[in-house]
Z-matrix of the N, CA and C atoms (Angstrom, degrees):
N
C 1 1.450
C 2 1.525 1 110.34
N 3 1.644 2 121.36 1 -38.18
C 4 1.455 3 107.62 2 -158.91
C 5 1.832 4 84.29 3 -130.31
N 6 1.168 5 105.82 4 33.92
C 7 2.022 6 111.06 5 -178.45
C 8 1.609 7 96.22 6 -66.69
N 9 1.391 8 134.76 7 -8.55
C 10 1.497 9 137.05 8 178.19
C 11 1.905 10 98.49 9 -67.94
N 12 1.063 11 95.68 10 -48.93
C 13 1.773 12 116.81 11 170.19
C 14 1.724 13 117.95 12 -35.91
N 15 1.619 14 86.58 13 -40.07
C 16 2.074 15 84.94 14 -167.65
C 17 1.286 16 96.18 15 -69.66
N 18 1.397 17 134.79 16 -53.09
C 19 1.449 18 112.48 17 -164.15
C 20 1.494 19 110.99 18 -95.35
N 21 0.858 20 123.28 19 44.02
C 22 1.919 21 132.38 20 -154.47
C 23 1.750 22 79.66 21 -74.21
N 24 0.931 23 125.09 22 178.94
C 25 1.821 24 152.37 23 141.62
C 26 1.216 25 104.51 24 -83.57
N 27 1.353 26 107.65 25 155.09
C 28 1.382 27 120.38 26 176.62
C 29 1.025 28 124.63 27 -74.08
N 30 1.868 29 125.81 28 -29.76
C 31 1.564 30 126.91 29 134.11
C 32 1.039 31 122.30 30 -77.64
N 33 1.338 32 102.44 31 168.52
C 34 1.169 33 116.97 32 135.32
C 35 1.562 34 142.95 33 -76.04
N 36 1.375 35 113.14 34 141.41
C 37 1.470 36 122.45 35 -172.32
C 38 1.644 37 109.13 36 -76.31
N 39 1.305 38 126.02 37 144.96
C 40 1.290 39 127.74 38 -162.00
C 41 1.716 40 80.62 39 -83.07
N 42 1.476 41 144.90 40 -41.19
C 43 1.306 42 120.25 41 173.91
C 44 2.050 43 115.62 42 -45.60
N 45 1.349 44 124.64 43 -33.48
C 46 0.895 45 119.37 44 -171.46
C 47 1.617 46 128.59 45 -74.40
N 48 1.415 47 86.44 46 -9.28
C 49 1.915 48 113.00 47 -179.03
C 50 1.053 49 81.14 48 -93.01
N 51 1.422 50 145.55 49 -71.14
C 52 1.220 51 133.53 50 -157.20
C 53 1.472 52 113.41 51 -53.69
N 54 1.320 53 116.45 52 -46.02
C 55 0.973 54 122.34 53 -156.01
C 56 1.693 55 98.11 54 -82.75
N 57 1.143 56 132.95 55 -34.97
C 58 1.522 57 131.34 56 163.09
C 59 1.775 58 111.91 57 -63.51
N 60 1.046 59 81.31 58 -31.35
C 61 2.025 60 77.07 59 170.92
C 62 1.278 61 116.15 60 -62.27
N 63 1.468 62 108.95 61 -53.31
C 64 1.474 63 107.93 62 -153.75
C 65 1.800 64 89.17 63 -97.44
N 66 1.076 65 140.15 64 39.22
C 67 1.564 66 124.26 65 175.59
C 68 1.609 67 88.51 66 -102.32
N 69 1.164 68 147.01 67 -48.67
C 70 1.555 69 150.38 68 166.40
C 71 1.430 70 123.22 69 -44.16
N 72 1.410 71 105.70 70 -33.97
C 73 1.440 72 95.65 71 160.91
C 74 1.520 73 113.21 72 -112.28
N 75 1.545 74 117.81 73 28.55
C 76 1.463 75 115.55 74 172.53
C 77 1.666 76 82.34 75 -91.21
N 78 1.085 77 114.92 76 -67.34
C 79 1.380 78 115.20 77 179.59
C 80 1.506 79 120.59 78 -13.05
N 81 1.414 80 114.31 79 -69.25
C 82 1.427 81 130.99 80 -174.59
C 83 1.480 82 101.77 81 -33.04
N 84 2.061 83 95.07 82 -60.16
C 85 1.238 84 98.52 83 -156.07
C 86 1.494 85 114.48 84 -56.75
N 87 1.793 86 116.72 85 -37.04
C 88 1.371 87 120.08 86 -156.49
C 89 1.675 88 85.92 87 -76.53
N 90 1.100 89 144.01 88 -4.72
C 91 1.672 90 121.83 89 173.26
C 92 1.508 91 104.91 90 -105.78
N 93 1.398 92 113.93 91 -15.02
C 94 1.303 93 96.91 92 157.07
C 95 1.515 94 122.87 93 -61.16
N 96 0.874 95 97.34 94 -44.07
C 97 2.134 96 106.68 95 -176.64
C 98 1.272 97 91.69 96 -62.84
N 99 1.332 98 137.09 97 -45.90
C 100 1.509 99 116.78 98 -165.79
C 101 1.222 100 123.78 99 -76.13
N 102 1.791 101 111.25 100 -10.99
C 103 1.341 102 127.96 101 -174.01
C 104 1.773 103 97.62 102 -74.47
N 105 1.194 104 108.27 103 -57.34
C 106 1.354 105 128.73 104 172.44
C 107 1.337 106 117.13 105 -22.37
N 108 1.218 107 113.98 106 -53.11
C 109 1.392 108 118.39 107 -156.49
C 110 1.557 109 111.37 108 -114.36
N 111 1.534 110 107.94 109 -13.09
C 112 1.739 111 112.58 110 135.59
C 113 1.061 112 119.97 111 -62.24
N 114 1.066 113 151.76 112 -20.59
C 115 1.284 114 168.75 113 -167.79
C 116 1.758 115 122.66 114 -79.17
N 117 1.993 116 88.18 115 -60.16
C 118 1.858 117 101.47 116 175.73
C 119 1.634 118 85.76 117 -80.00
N 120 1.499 119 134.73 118 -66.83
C 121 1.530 120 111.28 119 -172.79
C 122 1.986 121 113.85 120 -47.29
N 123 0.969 122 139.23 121 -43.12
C 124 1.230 123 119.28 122 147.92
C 125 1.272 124 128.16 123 -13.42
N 126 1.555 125 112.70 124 -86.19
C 127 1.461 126 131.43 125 -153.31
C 128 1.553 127 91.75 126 -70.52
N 129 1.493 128 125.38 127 -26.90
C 130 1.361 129 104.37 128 168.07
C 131 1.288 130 154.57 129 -43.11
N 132 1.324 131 106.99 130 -16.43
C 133 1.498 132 150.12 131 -163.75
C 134 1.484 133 108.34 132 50.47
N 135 1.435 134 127.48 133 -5.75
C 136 1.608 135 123.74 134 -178.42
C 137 1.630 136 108.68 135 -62.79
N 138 1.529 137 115.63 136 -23.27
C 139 1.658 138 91.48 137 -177.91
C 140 2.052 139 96.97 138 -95.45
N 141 1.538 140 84.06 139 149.96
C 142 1.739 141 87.97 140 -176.89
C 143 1.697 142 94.35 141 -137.33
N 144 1.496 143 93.56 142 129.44
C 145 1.337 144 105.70 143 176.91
C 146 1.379 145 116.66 144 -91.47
N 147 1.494 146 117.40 145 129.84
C 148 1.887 147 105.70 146 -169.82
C 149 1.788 148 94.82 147 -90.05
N 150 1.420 149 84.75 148 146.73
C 151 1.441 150 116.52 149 177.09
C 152 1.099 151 102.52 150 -98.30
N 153 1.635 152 136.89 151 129.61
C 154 1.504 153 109.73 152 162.47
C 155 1.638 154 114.95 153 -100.05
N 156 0.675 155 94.09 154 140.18
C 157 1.650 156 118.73 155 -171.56
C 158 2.002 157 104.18 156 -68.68
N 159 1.120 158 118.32 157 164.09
C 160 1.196 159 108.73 158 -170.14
C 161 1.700 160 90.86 159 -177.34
N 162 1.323 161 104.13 160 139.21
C 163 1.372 162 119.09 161 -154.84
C 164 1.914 163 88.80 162 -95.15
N 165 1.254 164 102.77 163 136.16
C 166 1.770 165 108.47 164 161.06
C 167 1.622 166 129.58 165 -74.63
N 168 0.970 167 125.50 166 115.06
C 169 1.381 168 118.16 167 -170.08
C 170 1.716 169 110.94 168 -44.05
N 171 1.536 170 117.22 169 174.69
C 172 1.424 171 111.72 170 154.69
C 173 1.356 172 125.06 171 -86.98
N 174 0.969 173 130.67 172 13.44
C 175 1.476 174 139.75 173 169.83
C 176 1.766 175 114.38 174 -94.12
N 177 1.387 176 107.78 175 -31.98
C 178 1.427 177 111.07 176 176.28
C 179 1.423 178 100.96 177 -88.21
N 180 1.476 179 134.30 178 -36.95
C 181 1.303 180 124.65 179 -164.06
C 182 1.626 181 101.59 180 -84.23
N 183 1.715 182 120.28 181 -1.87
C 184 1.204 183 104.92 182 169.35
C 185 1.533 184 103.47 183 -80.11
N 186 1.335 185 107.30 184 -45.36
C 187 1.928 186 107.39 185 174.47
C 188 1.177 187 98.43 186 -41.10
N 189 0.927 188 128.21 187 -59.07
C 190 2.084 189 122.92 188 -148.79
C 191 1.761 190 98.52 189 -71.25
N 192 1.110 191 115.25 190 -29.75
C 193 1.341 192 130.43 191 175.96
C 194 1.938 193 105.82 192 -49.35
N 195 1.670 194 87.53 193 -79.37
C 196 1.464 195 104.67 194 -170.52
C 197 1.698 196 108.65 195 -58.84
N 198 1.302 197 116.30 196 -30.36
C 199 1.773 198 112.89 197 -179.22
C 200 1.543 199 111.99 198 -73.96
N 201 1.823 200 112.32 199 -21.45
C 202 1.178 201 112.69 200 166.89
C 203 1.290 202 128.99 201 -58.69
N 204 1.719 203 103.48 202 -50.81
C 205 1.474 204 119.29 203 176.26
C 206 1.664 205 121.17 204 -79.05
N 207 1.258 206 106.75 205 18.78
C 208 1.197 207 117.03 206 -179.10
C 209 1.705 208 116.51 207 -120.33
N 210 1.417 209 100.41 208 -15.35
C 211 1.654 210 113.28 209 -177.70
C 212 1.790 211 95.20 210 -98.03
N 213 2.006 212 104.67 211 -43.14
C 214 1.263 213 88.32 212 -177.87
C 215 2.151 214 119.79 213 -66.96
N 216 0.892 215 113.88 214 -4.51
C 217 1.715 216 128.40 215 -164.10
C 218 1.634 217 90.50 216 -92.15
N 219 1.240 218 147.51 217 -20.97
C 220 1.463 219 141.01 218 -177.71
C 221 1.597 220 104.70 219 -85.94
């Protein structure tokens, strides 16, 4: 697993700092870009997510009825 280890140097190489530095903000960056471009496919409006629709009983649309005519009467 860590056989990269047996012949290591006793430092470290200033590429290897670099290269541990910048893997955390390579990261960032590559989900920034992906945020991005969910974003323009979004704002495109071509993707449409279905809603499903679902019918109200007649017992609730008499409630929704009567709370209407009861907010409009104040």
């Amino acid at each position: 697993m860590f056989g990269w280890s047996i012949g290591a140097p006793a430092a470290f190489l200033s590429e290897d700092i670099i290269g541990a530095l910048l893997e955390p903000i390579a990261a960032f960056l590559f989900w920034i870009g992906i945020a991005i471009i969910a974003l323009m496919i979004y704002q495109s409006g071509k993707v449409v997510f279905p809603i499903e629709e679902s019918e109200i009983s007649e017992h609730h649309r008499k409630l929704i009825q009567q709370a209407v005519k009861a907010v409009k009467k104040k």
